[in-house]
C-alpha positions in Angstrom: -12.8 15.2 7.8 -9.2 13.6 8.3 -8.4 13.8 12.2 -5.7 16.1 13.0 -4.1 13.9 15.4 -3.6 11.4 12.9 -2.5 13.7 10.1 -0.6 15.8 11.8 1.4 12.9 13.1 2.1 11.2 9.9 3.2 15.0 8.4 5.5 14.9 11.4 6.9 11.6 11.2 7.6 11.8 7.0 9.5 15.7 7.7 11.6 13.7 10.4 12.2 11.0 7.4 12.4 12.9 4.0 15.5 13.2 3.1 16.4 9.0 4.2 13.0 8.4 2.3 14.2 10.4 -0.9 18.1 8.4 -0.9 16.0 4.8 -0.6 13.9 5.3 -3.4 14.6 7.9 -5.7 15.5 4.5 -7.9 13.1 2.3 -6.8 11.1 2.5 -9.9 14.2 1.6 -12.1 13.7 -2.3 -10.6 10.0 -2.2 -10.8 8.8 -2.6 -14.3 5.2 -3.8 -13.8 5.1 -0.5 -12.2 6.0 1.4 -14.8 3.9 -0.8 -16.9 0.7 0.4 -15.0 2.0 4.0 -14.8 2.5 4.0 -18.3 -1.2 2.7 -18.7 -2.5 5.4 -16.9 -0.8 7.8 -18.8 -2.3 6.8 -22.0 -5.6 6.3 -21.0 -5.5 9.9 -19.7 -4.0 11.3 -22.8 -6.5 9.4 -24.9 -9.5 10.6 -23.0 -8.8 14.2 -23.4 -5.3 14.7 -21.3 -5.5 17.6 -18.8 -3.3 17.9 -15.4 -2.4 15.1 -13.2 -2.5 15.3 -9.8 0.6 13.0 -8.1 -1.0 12.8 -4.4 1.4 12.0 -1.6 4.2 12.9 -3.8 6.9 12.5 -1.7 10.3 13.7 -2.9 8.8 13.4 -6.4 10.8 11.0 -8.4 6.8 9.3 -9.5 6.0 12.9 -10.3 8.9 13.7 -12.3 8.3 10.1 -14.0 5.0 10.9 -14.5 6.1 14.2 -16.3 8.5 12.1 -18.6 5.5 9.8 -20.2 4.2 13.4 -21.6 1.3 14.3 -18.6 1.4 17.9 -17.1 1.7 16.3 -13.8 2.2 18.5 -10.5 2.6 16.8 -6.6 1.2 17.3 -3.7 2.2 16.2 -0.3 1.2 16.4 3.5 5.3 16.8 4.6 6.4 20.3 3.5 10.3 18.3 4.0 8.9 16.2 1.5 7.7 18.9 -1.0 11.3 21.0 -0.5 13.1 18.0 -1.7 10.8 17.2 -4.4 10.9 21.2 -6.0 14.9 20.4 -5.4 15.2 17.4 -7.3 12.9 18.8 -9.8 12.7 22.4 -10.3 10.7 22.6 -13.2 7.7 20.8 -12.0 4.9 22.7 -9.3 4.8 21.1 -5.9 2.4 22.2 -3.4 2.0 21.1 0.6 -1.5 20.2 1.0 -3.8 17.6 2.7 -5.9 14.7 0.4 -9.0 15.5 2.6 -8.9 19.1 1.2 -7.4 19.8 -1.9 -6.9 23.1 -2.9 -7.9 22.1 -6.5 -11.1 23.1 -8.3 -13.8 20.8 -8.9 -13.6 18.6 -12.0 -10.3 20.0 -13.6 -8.4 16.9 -13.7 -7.9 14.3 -16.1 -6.3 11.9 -13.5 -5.1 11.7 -10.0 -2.3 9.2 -8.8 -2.3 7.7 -5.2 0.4 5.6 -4.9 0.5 4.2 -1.3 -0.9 7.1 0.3 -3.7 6.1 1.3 -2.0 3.6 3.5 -1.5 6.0 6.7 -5.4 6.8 6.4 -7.6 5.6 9.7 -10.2 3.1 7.3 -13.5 5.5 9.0 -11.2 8.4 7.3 -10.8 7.1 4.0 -14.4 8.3 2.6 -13.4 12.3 3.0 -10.6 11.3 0.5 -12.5 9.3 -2.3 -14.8 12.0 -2.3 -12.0 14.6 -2.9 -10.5 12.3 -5.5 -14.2 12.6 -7.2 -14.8 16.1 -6.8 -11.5 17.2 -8.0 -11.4 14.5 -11.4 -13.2 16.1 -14.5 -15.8 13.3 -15.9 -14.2 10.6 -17.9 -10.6 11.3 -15.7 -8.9 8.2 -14.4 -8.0 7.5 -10.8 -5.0 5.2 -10.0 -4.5 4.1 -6.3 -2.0 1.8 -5.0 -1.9 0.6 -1.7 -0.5 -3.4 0.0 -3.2 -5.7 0.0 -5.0 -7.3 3.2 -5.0 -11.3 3.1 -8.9 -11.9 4.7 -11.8 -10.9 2.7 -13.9 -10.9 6.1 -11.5 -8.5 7.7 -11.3 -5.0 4.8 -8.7 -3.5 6.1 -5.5 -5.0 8.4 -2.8 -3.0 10.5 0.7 -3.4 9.7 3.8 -2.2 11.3 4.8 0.8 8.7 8.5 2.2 9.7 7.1 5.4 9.6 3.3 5.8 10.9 0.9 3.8 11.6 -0.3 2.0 8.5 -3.4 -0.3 6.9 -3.7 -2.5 4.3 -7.0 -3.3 2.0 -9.2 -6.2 0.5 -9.0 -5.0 -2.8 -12.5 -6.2 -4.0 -13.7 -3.7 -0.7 -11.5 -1.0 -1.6 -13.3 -1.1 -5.6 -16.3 -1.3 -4.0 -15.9 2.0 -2.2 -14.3 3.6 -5.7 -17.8 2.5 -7.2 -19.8 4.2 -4.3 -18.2 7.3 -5.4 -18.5 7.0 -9.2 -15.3 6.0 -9.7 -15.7 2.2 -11.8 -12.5 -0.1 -11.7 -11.6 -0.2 -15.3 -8.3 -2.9 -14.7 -6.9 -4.0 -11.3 -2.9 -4.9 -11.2 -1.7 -7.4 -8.1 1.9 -7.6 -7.8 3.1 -10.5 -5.5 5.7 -9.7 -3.1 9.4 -10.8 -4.2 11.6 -13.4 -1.8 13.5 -10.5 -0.2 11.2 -8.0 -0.1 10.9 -6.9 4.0 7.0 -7.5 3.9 4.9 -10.3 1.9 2.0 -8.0 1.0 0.8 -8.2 -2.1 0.9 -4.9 -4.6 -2.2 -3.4 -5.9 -2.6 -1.1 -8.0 -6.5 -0.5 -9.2 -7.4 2.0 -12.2 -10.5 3.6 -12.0 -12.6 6.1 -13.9 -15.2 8.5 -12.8 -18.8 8.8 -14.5 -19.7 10.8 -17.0 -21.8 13.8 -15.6 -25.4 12.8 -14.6 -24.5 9.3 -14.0 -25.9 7.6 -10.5 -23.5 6.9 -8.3 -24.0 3.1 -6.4 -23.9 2.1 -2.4 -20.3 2.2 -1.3 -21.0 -0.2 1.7 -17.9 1.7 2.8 -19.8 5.0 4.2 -20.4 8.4 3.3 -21.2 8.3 0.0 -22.9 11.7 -1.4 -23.4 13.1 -5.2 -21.7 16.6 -5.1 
């Protein structure tokens, strides 16, 4: 389980933020458009394999939900900060946004075609981060697609890396580790986007975003090397 300390902290710190958080970036995808390009990839391939609900986890204010919405998925957010979740049922009224925790969803198991974690995962203690891959599993139908983006770690021998988040305390992955894990949990990397860091852009972390699928029911699921991993 996700330590309350830690949680609760981060909920605490992005309510105290949310409505600063919602003016810097309610556009930010408008100057991003290998972004969109990968968002718009997930979208297809959860159409193609069958469609269903999409889960936008750590929603924020909702503007990647709302986006989401627009490329024709029946996307709904949820978000630890319930200052978060007002402003994103503000901004978008006809979308369904819910407070809730990654480590518990309050989502029925195998009901979604896809889940998007776009940088939340980043405020996640690295001994936490199991709980959530196996929620993002449990809650994925077989054959759904996971997209998780997070800023990349720079040592190979060192998975994960502290960085000085404005917000909470934050941690940034080896992507090859981070797939690994995905795989431990039968989710397989199916395409990996690395976006490098732009001249003015406050930090020089590289951009991942990694596309996963689950296994079809049945299937073995592999050694994470990353802890925890289980088969419910």
């Amino acid at each position: 389980m996700i330590g309350h300390d830690a949680l609760d902290a981060t909920r605490e710190a992005y309510d105290a933020a949310a409505l600063t958080y919602a003016q810097l970036f309610s556009d930010a995808l408008r100057d991003s458009p290998l972004d969109r390009a990968i968002l718009g990839a997930f979208a297809e391939v959860v159409s193609t394999g069958g469609g269903g609900q999409v889960a936008d986890l750590g929603c924020g204010p909702g503007y990647v939900t709302a986006h989401l919405d627009g490329l024709g998925l029946e996307a709904f957010g949820v978000d630890a900060s319930p200052a978060m979740v007002e402003l994103a049922r503000q901004a978008c009224p006809g979308l369904r946004f819910e407070v809730g925790s990654m480590a518990a969803l309050d989502i029925a198991d195998g009901v979604l075609g896809g889940v998007l974690s776009r940088w939340s995962i980043i405020h996640t203690p690295p001994e936490e981060l199991p709980a959530i891959l196996a929620e993002f599993r449990r809650v994925l139908a077989p054959g759904g697609h996971l997209l998780i983006g997070f800023s990349a770690s720079e040592d190979p021998s060192h998975p994960t890396q502290v960085f000085d988040h404005a917000v909470a305390p934050a941690y940034r992955w080896w992507p090859d580790h981070l797939a690994a894990m995905l795989s431990g949990y039968g989710l397989a990397e199916v395409a990996r986007m690395v976006r490098e860091p732009q001249p003015t852009d406050r930090r020089q972390f590289k951009g991942v975003h990694l596309l996963a699928r689950k296994a079809q029911a049945g299937a073995p699921l592999r050694g994470s090397g990353g802890g925890g991993v289980r088969t419910g």
